[in-house]
C-alpha positions in Angstrom: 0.0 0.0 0.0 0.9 3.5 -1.1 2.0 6.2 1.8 -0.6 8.3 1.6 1.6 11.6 2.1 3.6 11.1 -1.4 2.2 12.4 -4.6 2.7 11.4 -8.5 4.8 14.6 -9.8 5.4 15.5 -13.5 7.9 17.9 -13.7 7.3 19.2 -17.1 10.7 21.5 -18.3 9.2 24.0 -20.6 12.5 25.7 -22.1 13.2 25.3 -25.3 17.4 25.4 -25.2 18.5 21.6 -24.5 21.8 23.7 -23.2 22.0 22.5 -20.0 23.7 25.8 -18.5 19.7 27.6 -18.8 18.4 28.2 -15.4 15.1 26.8 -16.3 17.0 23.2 -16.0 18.6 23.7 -13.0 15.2 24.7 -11.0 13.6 21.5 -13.0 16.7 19.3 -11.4 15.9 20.9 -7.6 12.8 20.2 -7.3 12.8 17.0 -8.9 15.5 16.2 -6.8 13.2 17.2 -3.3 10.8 15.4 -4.4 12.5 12.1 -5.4 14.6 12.9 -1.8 11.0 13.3 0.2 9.4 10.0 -1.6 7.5 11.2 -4.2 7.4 9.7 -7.4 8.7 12.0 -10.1 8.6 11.9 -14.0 10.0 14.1 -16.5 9.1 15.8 -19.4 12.1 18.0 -21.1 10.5 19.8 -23.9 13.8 20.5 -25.7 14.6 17.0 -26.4 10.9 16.3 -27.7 10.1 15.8 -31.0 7.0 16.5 -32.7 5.3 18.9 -35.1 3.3 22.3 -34.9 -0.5 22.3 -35.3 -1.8 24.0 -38.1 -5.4 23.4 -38.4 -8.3 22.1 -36.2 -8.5 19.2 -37.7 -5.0 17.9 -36.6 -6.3 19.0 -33.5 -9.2 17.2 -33.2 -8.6 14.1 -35.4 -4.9 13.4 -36.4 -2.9 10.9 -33.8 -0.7 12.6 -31.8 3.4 11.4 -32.5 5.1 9.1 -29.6 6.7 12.0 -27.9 3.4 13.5 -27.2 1.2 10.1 -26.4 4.2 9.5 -23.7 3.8 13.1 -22.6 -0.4 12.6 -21.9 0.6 9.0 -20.3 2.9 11.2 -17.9 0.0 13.7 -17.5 -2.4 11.1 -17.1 -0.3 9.2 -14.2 0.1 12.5 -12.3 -1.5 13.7 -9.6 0.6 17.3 -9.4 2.0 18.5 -12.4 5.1 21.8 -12.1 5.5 23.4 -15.5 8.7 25.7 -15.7 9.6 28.2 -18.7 11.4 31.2 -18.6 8.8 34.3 -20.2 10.2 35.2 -23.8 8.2 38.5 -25.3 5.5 38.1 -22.4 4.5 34.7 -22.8 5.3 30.8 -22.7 8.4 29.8 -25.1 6.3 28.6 -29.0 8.3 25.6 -28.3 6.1 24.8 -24.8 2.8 26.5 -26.4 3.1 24.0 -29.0 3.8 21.2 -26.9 0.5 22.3 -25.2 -1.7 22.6 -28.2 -0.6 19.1 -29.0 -1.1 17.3 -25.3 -4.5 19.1 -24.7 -6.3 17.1 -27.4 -9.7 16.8 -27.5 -10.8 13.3 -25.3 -7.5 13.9 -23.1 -7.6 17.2 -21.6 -11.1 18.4 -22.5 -14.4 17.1 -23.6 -18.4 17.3 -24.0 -20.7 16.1 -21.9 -24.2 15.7 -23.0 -26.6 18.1 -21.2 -23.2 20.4 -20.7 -22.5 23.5 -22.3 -19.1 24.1 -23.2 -15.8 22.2 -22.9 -15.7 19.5 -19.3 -12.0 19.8 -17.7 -10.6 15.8 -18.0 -8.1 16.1 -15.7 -9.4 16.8 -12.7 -8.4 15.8 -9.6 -4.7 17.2 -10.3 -2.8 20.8 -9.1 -0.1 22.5 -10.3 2.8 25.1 -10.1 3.8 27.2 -13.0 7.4 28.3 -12.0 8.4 31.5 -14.2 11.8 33.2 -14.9 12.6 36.3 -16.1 14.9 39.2 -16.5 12.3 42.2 -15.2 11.6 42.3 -11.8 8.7 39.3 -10.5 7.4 42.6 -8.8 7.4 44.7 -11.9 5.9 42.0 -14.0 2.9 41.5 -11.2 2.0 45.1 -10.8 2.4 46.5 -14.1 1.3 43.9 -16.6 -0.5 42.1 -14.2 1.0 39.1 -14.5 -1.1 38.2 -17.8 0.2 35.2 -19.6 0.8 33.4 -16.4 -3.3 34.3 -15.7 -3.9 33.0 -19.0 -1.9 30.1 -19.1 -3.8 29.0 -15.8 -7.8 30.0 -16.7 -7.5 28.9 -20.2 -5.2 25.8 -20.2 -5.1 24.5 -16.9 -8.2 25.3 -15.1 -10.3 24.6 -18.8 -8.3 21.2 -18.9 -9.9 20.9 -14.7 -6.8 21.6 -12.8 -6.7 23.0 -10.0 -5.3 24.7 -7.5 -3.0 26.3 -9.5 0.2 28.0 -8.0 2.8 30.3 -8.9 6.5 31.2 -8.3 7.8 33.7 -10.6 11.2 34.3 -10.6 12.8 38.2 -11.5 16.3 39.3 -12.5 17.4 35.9 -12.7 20.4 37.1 -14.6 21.0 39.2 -11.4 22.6 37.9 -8.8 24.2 34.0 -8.4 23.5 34.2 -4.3 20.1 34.7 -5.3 19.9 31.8 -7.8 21.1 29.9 -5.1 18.9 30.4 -2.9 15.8 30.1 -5.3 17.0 26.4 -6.2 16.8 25.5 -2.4 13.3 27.2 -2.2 12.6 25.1 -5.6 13.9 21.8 -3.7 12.3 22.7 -0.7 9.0 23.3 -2.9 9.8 19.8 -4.6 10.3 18.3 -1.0 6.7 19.2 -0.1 5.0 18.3 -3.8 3.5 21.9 -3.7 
């Protein structure tokens, strides 16, 4: 029997650089690394290693079947209970390399469907949270309070909390060019965040 205080965590690497010097990898690797240390179970997904194509119409969308790298990315998803998705924000928004990695998961029948007597989409993966973890060069504080913090809102309504996850949380991470104390210290916070599945 299962310990009831360990979780299923995907870890889902969102930069598009396989150059393992990007901070994006190194906060994937800490809080993978809490978590595996505390007894969860942790997969990986490394978006920069995947390989599959772009979506260009809604009927690849709804009807062609998804490539290997994807159907192993929803079996990942699926198994999950807690899912941390990490990018660094690139002209305000998620990397094209994660937002097409997203089109392509959230297929119709695995992240959202119809129910009869519902209108509108029904989330399919309920019963799962997540963490987006954000980097970028402007100040966390600056990004918050003067744009509002926008494509992180909109990655969690209209992806995540459409798709039936939820809670979402957020860590978003400024100047991360600045200063290698504080990149330090936000891999232990990252490890400590793995450590507690949150």
């Amino acid at each position: 029997m299962s310990d009831p205080a360990t979780r299923r965590i995907v870890v889902i690497d969102g930069h598009p650089d396989p150059d393992r010097a990007r901070f994006v990898h190194a906060l994937a690797d800490a809080y993978a690394a809490g978590a595996a240390d505390a007894g969860h179970a942790v997969r990986r997904i490394d978006i920069a290693t995947m390989d599959f194509p772009l979506l260009r119409n809604a009927a690849d969308w709804k009807d062609a079947a998804p490539v290997p790298d994807v159907v192993a990315a929803q079996e990942a998803i699926g198994w999950a209970e807690h899912l941390v998705i990490l990018y660094p924000l690139w002209l305000g928004d998620v990397p094209a390399l994660l937002k097409g990695f997203l089109e392509q998961v959230a297929r119709p029948g695995f992240a959202i469907g119809e129910q009869e007597g519902h209108r509108g989409p029904v989330g399919l993966l309920k019963g799962r949270s997540a963490r987006l973890v954000v980097t970028m060069g402007m100040p966390a504080l600056f990004y918050r309070s003067y744009f509002g913090a926008h494509s992180v809102k909109s990655f969690e309504r209209n992806i995540l909390k459409l798709a039936g996850v939820r809670p979402v949380s957020h860590t978003l991470l400024g100047g991360v060019e600045d200063s290698a104390e504080q990149r330090a210290q936000w891999l232990d916070h990252l490890f400590d965040l793995g450590g507690r599945a949150e």
